[in-house]
N, C-alpha and C positions, 0 to 999 in steps of 0.2 A: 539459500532463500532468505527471505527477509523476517522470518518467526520469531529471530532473537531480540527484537525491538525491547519489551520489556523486559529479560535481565539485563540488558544494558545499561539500558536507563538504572534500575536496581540499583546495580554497580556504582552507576556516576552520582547517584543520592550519598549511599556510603563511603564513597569517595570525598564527599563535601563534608561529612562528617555528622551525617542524620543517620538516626538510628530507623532502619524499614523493616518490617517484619512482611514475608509475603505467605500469607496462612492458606492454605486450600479450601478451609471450610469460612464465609466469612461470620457465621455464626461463632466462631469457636475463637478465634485472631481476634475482635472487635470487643470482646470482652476485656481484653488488657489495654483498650485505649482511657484515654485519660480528659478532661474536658481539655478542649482546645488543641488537641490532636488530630492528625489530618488522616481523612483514609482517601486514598487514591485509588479512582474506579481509571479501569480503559475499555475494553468489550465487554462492558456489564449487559447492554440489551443482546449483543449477537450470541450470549451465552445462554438465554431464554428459549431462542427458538427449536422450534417443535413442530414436525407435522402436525401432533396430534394438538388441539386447539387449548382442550383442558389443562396438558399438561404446558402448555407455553404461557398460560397463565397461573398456573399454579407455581411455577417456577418465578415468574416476574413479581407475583405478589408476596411470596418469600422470601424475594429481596429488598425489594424495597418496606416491607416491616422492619427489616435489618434497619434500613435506610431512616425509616423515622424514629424508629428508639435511639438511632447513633444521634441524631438531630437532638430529640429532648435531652441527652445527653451531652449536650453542649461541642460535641465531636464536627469539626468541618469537612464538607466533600467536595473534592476534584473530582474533575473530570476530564483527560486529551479527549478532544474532537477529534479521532480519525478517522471514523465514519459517519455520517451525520443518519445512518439506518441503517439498521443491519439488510447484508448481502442476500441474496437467496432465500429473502422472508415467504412462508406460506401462507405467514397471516398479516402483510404487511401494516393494516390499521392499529393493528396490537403497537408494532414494531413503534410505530411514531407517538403513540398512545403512552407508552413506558419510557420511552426517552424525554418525549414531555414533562411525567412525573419524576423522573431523576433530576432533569434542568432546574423546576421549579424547587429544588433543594438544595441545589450547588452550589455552592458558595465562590468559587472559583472554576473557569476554562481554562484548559489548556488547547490553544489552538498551535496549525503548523502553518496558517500563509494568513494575511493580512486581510483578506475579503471574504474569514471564515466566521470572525464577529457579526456580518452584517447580513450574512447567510444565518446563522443562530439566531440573528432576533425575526427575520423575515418568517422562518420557517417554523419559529418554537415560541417568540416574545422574549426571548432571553437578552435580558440587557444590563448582568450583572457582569464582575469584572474577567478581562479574558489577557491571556501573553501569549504571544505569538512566540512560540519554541519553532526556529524551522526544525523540519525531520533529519535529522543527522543523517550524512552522506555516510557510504560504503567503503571508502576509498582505501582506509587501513585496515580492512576487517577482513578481505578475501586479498589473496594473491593478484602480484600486478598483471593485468593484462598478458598472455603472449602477440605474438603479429599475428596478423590476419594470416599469412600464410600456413603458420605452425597450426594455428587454431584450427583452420580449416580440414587440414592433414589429419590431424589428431581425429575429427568429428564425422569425416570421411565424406565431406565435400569438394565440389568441382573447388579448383583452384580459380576460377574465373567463373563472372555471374554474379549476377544478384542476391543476396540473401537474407530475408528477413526470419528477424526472432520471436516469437509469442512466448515469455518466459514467467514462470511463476504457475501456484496450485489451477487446476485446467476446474475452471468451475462454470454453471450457465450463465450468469450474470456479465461474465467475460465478454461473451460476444463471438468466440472461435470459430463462428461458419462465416459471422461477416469476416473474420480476417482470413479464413480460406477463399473466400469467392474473391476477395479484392486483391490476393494474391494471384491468382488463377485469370482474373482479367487484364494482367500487365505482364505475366511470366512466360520467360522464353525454356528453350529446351534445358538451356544450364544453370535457370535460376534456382534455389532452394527456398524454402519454409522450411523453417526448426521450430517445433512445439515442442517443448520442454518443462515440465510441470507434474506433478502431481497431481492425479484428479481426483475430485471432489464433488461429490451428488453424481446426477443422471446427464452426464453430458456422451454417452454413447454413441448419440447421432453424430454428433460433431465429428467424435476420434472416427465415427467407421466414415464419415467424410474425408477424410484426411486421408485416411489409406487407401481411399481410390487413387488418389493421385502420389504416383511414385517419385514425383516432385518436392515431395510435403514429407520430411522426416520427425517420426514423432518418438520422444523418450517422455512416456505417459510415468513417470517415478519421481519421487522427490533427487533434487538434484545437490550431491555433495557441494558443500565450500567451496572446498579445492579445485572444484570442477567449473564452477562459476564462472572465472572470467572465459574460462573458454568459449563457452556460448558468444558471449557479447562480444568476444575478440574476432571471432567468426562471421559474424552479422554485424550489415552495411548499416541496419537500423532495427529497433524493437518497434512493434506494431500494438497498440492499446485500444482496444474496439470499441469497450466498457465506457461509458458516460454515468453510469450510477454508482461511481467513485467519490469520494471528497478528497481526503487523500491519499497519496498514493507512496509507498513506501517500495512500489516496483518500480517504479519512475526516476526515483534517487537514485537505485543500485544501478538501472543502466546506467545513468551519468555518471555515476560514478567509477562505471568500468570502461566510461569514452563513447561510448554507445549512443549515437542519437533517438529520438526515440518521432515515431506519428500516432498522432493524435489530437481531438479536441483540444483547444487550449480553456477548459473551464476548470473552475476551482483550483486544488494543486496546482495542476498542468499548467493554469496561466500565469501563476506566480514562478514558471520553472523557462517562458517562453525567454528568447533572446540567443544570439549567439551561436545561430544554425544547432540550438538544443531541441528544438522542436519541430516538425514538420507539419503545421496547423491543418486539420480537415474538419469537415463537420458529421453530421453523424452521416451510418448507413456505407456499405460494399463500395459503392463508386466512389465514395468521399477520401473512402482508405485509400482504393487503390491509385488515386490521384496523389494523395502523401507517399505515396511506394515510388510513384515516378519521379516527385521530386528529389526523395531519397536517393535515387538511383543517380541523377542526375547530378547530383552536388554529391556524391562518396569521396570525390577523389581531394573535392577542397575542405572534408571536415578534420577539425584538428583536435584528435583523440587527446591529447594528452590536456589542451586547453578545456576542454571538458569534465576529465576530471580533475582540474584546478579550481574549477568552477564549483564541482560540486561541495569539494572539499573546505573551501572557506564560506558555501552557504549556510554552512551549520555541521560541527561535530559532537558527540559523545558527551563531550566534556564539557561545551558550552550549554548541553540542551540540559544537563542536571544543576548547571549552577545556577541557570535561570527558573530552574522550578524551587529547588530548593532556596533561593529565596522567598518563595512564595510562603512555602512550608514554614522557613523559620518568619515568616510578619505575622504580625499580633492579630 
């Protein structure tokens, strides 16, 4: 899966040769910073949310006190943009409410595509300074690809037919029953759906969706590394339903295992369009299952391996730490 984004990052800071402390409390860590020291947030608001309303404010206003003594204290704040709001918000007014108050203290963005500055000031007034880090590709992190035929054996699919992937934690926000129906309106006897993911919140409906159709194979678990490209080696394309994305860090890793992927091409996504990488729909079940058929239709002319060339010199590891970290080390 895609969870390891920040030790990696970590890594590629201390690789550049900054010193990073990643403290658990950040009451307890922020104490050793020094004026002109940088604390780098990433999911500071998606870590707030709460059913319960009290405590999703009680939690946001705790930090951000953090946030303002780090301030009078002459301490700078980053911030990556990879979400522009937290997913699966209860209280979404809170959600834009506290990201608001964090922006208005940032000193510095980190964004991952080019048209996420002009999304930040439209949506928040933020018009202070931003660098586009793309999101480092997958390409050397997980095992190469096998062939589609191996992959398929392995996952115990038809060796012929269509197969679409829905990969990554199976959460509401996703979208899972538009990408069942839109599978179901273009599927023949030997096509497949793999939903692969770990679930997260109340998507029950969705999975007991899925199990009616003995079509639709679902491995509802978090899914090993090593196990990774199999999926995507198996599947003609990954299927993205979700529109209330910014970026997408599931979208790299299919490219980066060859994987086309259908979907909107908004934010991310359309900074990822070109090169039979995308399969453009707009929202809603028929939208997909129109990207399914074009999928279907161009499988035989997509060039796996030229896709993950692509992904791999968008952006690595190593360049996304040396461009922040100069950030870190400017006055």
């Amino acid at each position: 899966m895609t969870t390891d984004y920040l030790p990696r990052v970590v890594d590629g800071l201390r690789d550049e040769g900054l010193r990073v402390r990643t403290p658990h409390l950040l009451g307890v860590g922020a104490t050793r910073l020094q004026p002109g020291d940088w604390l780098h947030v990433h999911w500071s608001t998606e870590a707030h949310v709460h059913h319960l309303r009290w405590l999703y404010m009680a939690r946001a206003e705790s930090f951000h006190q953090h946030i303002r003594r780090l301030k009078r204290r002459g301490i700078r704040i980053a911030w990556t943009a990879h979400n522009l709001v937290p997913h699966d918000d209860p209280h979404p007014e809170l959600g834009r409410c506290f990201r608001a108050e964090l922006l208005a203290r940032t000193d510095h963005v980190f964004i991952h595509f080019p048209g996420a500055q002009e999304i930040l000031q439209q949506e928040f007034g933020y018009t202070g300074p931003c660098t586009v880090v793309h999101h480092p590709a997958y390409v050397n992190v997980h095992p190469a690809p096998p062939s589609q035929a191996v992959a398929r054996t392995a996952l115990g699919l038809p060796p012929r037919g269509f197969v679409a992937l829905a990969f990554g934690k199976i959460r509401p926000y996703k979208g899972l029953a538009d990408v069942i129906r839109a599978f179901q309106l273009i599927a023949g006897a030997d096509d497949r759906l793999v939903v692969a993911g770990e679930p997260e919140g109340d998507v029950s409906a969705e999975l007991e969706l899925a199990h009616r159709d003995p079509r639709i194979m679902v491995h509802a678990r978090r899914i090993p590394g090593d196990e990774v490209p199999t999926y995507f080696a198996a599947a003609d394309a990954s299927v993205f339903a979700h529109h209330a994305f910014f970026t997408s860090g599931s979208a790299l890793l299919s490219l980066s295992m060859g994987c086309p992927i259908v979907g909107q091409p908004i934010n991310h996504l359309a900074d990822l369009t070109g090169g039979r990488r995308i399969y453009p729909v707009g929202p809603g079940a028929e939208e997909l299952a129109r990207g399914l058929i074009d999928a279907r239709q161009q499988a035989a002319e997509v060039d796996r391996a030229a896709l993950r060339a692509w992904a791999a010199a968008h952006g690595d590891w190593a360049d996304a730490a040396a461009q922040m970290a100069a950030v870190f080390r400017s006055a």
